[in-house]
GUDOBA-671786 format. One record per residue (C-alpha): chain; z, y, x. Coordinates in steps of 0.05 Angstrom, whole numbers, padded with zeros to 5 digits. Layout:
BEGIN
A|Z|Y|X $
...
***
This chain:
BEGIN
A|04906|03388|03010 $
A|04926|03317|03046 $
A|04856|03287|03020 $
A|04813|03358|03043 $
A|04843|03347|03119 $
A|04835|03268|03106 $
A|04763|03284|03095 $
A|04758|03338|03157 $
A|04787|03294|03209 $
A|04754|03234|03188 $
A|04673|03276|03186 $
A|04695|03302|03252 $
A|04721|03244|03283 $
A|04659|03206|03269 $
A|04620|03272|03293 $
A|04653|03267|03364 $
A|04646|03200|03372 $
A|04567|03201|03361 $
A|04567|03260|03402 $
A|04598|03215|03456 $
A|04552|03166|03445 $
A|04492|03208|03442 $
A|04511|03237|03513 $
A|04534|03171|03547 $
A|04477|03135|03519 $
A|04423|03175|03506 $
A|04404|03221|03444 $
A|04355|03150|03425 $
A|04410|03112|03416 $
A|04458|03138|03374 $
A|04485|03107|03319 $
A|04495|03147|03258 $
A|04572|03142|03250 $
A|04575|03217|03202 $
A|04526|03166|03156 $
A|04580|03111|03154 $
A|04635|03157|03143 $
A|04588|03186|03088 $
A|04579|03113|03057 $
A|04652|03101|03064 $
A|04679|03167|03029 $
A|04619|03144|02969 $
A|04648|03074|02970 $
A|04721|03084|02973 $
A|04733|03155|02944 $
A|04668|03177|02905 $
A|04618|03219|02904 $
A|04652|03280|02910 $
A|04690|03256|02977 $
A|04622|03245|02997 $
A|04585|03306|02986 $
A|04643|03333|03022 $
A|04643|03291|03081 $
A|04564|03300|03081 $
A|04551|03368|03064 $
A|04616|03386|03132 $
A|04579|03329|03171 $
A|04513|03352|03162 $
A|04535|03427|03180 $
A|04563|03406|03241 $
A|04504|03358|03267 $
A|04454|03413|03248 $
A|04508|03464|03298 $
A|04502|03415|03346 $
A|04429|03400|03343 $
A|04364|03430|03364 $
A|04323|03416|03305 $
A|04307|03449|03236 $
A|04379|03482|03209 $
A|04396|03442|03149 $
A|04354|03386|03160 $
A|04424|03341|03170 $
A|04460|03371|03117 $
A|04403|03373|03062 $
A|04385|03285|03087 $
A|04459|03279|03076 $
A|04472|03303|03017 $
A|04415|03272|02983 $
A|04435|03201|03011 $
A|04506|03213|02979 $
A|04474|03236|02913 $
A|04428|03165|02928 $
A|04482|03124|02949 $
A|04521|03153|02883 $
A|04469|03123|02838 $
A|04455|03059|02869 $
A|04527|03041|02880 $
A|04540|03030|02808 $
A|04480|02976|02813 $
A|04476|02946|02878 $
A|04551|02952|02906 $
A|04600|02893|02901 $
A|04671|02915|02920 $
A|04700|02874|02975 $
A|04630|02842|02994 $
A|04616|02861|03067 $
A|04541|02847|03055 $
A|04546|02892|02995 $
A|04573|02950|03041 $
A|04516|02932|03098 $
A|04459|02940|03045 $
A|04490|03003|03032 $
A|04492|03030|03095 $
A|04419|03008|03110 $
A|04394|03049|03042 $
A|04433|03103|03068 $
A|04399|03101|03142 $
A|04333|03086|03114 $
A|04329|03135|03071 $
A|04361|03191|03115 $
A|04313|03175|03167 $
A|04253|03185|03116 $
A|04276|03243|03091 $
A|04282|03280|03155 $
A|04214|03252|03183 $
A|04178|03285|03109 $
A|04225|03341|03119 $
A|04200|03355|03180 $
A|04130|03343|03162 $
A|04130|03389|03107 $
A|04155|03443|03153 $
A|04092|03446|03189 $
A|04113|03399|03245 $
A|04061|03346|03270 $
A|04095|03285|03282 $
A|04065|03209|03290 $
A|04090|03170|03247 $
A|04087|03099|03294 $
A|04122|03133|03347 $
A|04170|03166|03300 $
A|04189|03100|03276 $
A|04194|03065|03343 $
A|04233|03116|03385 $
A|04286|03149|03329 $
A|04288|03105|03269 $
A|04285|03042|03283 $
A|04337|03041|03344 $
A|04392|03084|03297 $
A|04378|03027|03237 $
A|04396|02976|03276 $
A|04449|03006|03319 $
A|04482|03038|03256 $
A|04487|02967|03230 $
A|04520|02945|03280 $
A|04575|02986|03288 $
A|04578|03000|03213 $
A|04620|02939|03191 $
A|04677|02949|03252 $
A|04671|03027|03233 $
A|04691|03013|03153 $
A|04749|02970|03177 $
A|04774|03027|03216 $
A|04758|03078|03171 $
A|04800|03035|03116 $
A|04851|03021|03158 $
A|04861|03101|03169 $
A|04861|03111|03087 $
A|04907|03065|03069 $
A|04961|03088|03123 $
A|04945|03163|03094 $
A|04941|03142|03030 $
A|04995|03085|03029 $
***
């Protein structure tokens, strides 16, 4: 029960938070901080933490936002099935870059799944401006934040789980 509300408060903590940032900022520049929770939950906890924290964060983002209804919680999932495989060949415990490179598959590939997503679903959508004005500006701002986010996030399991 303790690691069910661990996983709650920590998907919507990070929900809130990029809902702040999406409305002091702008909905361009939004780091994806239900992604890095996502990553962290695979990293730390396993896949099952992780389709947990993705299939509640993607829910909650597709509540909260006006596009296709599971489009966040269907990229999510499939990033922590992703993430799932590739951590037991690209991940280095303790490595920071190790956990970056992580995060960036995980962004990447979100973002390309939702663009072909949408695509498939009948919506026209250029791919140069795509790439300009959504993904590229939440790659690099979900970088940024993503290493002070893990610490944070680690901080908060150990106390819990301490």
């Amino acid at each position: 029960m303790k690691k069910t509300i661990f996983i709650f408060v920590i998907t919507v903590s990070c929900l809130i938070v990029q809902l702040l940032f999406a409305r002091v900022f702008g909905s361009s520049y939004v780091p994806n901080f239900v992604l890095i929770a996502v990553v962290f939950f695979n990293l730390y906890r396993g896949l099952r933490y992780s389709l947990s924290a993705a299939f509640l964060g993607g829910f909650f983002l597709d509540s909260f936002s006006g596009s296709l209804m599971g489009l966040n919680m269907f990229s999510l999932v499939m990033c922590a099935f992703l993430l799932g495989t590739l951590k037991k060949f690209i991940y280095q415990p303790g490595a920071a870059q190790s956990r970056l490179l992580m995060v960036f598959v995980a962004v990447v590939s979100n973002s390309f799944l939702q663009y072909f997503v949408i695509l498939s679903s009948g919506i026209h959508l250029d791919f140069s401006i795509a790439f300009q004005s959504a993904m590229m500006p939440e790659i690099i701002l979900t970088l940024l934040v993503a290493l002070y986010t893990f610490e944070r996030l680690k901080q908060c399991a150990l106390k819990l789980f301490s």
